[in-house]
C-alpha positions as CSV (number, residue, x, y, z in Angstrom):
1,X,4.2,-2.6,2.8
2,X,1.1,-4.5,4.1
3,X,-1.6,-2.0,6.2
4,X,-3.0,-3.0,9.6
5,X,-6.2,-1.9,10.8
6,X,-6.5,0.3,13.6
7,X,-8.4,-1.0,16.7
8,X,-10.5,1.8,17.6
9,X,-12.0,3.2,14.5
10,X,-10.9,0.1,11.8
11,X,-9.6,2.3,9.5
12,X,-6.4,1.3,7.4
13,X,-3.4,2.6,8.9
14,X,0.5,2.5,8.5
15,X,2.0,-0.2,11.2
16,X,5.1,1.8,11.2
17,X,2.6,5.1,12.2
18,X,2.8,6.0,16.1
19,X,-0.8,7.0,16.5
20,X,-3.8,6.0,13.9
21,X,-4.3,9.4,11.9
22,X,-8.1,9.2,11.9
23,X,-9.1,8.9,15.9
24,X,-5.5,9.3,17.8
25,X,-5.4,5.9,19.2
26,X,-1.5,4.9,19.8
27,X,-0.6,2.2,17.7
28,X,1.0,-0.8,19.7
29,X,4.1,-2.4,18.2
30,X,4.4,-6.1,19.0
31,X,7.7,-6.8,19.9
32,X,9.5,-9.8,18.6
33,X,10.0,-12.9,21.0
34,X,13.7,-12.0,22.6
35,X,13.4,-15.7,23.5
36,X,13.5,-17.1,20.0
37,X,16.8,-14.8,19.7
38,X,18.4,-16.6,22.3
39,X,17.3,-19.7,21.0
40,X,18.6,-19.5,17.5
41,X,21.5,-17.9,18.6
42,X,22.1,-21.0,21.5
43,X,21.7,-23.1,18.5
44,X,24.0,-21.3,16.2
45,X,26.5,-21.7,18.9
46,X,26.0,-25.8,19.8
47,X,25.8,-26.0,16.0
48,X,29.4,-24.6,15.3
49,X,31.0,-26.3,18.6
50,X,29.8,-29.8,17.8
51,X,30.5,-29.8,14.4
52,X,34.1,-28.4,15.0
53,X,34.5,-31.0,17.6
54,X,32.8,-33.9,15.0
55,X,35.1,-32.5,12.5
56,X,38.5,-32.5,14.3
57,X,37.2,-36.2,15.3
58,X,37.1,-37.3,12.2
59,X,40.1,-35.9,10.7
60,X,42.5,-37.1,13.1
61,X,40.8,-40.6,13.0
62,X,41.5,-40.2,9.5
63,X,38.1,-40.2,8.0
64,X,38.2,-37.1,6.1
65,X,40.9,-36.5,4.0
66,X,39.5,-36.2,0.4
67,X,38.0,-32.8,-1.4
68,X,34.8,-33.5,0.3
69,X,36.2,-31.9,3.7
70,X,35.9,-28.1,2.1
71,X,32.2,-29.1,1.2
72,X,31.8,-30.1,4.9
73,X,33.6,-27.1,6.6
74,X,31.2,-24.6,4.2
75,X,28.0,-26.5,5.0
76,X,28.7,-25.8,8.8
77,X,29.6,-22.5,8.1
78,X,26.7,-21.9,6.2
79,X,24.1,-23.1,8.8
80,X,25.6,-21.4,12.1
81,X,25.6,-18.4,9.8
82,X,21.4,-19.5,8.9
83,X,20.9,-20.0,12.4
84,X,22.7,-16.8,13.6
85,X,20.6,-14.5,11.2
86,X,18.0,-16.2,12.3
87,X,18.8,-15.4,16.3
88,X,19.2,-11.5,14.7
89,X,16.2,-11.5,13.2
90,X,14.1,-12.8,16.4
91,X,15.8,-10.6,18.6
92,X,14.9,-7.6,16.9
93,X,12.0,-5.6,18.1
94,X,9.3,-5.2,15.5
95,X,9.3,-1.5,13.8
Protein backbone atom coordinates (compact mmCIF):
# COMPACT_ATOMS: atom_id res chain seq x y z
CA UNK A 1 0.00 0.00 0.00
CA UNK A 2 1.53 3.28 -1.34
CA UNK A 3 1.64 6.38 1.52
CA UNK A 4 0.41 9.90 0.75
CA UNK A 5 1.71 12.81 2.30
CA UNK A 6 -0.36 14.81 4.53
CA UNK A 7 -0.97 18.44 3.44
CA UNK A 8 -0.56 20.25 6.54
CA UNK A 9 2.49 18.87 8.24
CA UNK A 10 3.99 16.52 5.10
CA UNK A 11 4.39 13.77 7.13
CA UNK A 12 3.76 10.18 5.58
CA UNK A 13 0.43 9.01 6.32
CA UNK A 14 -2.08 6.09 5.56
CA UNK A 15 -4.62 7.21 2.60
CA UNK A 16 -7.14 4.91 4.06
CA UNK A 17 -6.53 7.01 7.64
CA UNK A 18 -9.47 9.62 8.48
CA UNK A 19 -7.33 12.20 9.99
CA UNK A 20 -3.33 12.55 9.59
CA UNK A 21 -2.04 11.14 13.11
CA UNK A 22 0.74 13.72 13.56
CA UNK A 23 -1.33 17.32 13.37
CA UNK A 24 -5.18 16.18 13.08
CA UNK A 25 -5.76 17.48 9.65
CA UNK A 26 -8.79 15.30 8.00
CA UNK A 27 -7.66 13.51 5.21
CA UNK A 28 -9.73 14.11 2.00
CA UNK A 29 -10.65 11.07 -0.10
CA UNK A 30 -10.90 11.85 -3.86
CA UNK A 31 -13.76 10.32 -5.05
CA UNK A 32 -13.70 8.39 -8.30
CA UNK A 33 -15.29 10.08 -11.49
CA UNK A 34 -19.13 8.68 -11.31
CA UNK A 35 -19.09 9.90 -14.96
CA UNK A 36 -16.50 7.46 -16.24
CA UNK A 37 -18.94 4.78 -14.57
CA UNK A 38 -21.61 5.68 -16.67
CA UNK A 39 -19.54 5.85 -19.49
CA UNK A 40 -18.03 2.40 -19.44
CA UNK A 41 -21.11 1.03 -18.38
CA UNK A 42 -23.02 3.00 -21.60
CA UNK A 43 -20.38 1.31 -23.49
CA UNK A 44 -20.64 -2.06 -22.08
CA UNK A 45 -24.26 -1.82 -22.96
CA UNK A 46 -23.97 -0.44 -26.94
CA UNK A 47 -21.13 -3.01 -27.07
CA UNK A 48 -23.40 -6.05 -26.27
CA UNK A 49 -26.54 -4.66 -28.24
CA UNK A 50 -24.70 -4.04 -31.50
CA UNK A 51 -22.80 -6.92 -31.50
CA UNK A 52 -25.96 -9.13 -30.85
CA UNK A 53 -27.72 -7.32 -33.48
CA UNK A 54 -24.27 -7.65 -35.96
CA UNK A 55 -24.35 -11.16 -34.98
CA UNK A 56 -28.03 -12.22 -35.55
CA UNK A 57 -27.29 -10.25 -39.05
CA UNK A 58 -24.86 -12.32 -40.02
CA UNK A 59 -26.23 -15.57 -39.09
CA UNK A 60 -29.41 -15.39 -40.82
CA UNK A 61 -27.60 -13.98 -43.96
CA UNK A 62 -25.73 -17.00 -43.60
CA UNK A 63 -22.28 -15.72 -42.97
CA UNK A 64 -21.44 -17.45 -39.84
CA UNK A 65 -21.98 -20.87 -39.68
CA UNK A 66 -18.53 -22.55 -39.04
CA UNK A 67 -16.73 -23.18 -35.39
CA UNK A 68 -15.58 -19.65 -35.63
CA UNK A 69 -19.10 -18.36 -34.37
CA UNK A 70 -18.27 -19.68 -30.56
CA UNK A 71 -14.94 -17.73 -30.90
CA UNK A 72 -17.14 -14.65 -31.81
CA UNK A 73 -19.97 -14.96 -29.23
CA UNK A 74 -17.00 -15.30 -26.28
CA UNK A 75 -15.00 -12.35 -27.61
CA UNK A 76 -18.21 -10.16 -27.21
CA UNK A 77 -18.83 -11.64 -24.05
CA UNK A 78 -15.54 -11.11 -22.91
CA UNK A 79 -15.36 -7.27 -23.75
CA UNK A 80 -18.90 -6.13 -22.43
CA UNK A 81 -17.77 -8.03 -19.37
CA UNK A 82 -13.98 -5.71 -19.73
CA UNK A 83 -16.03 -2.82 -20.18
CA UNK A 84 -18.62 -3.49 -17.42
CA UNK A 85 -15.76 -4.01 -14.75
CA UNK A 86 -14.46 -1.34 -15.93
CA UNK A 87 -17.84 0.96 -15.37
CA UNK A 88 -17.64 -0.87 -11.58
CA UNK A 89 -14.48 0.14 -11.01
CA UNK A 90 -15.03 4.03 -12.01
CA UNK A 91 -18.04 4.24 -10.19
CA UNK A 92 -16.62 3.23 -7.08
CA UNK A 93 -15.77 5.90 -4.60
CA UNK A 94 -12.07 5.83 -3.66
CA UNK A 95 -11.36 4.25 0.01
Amino acid sequence: MSLMTCPSCGKQISPNAAACPGCGEPVKHQPRSLALGILFNSLAAIWFIGSITGIAILYVKDKIHDSGNIVLWLGVIFITFLLAMAGRFFSKPAK
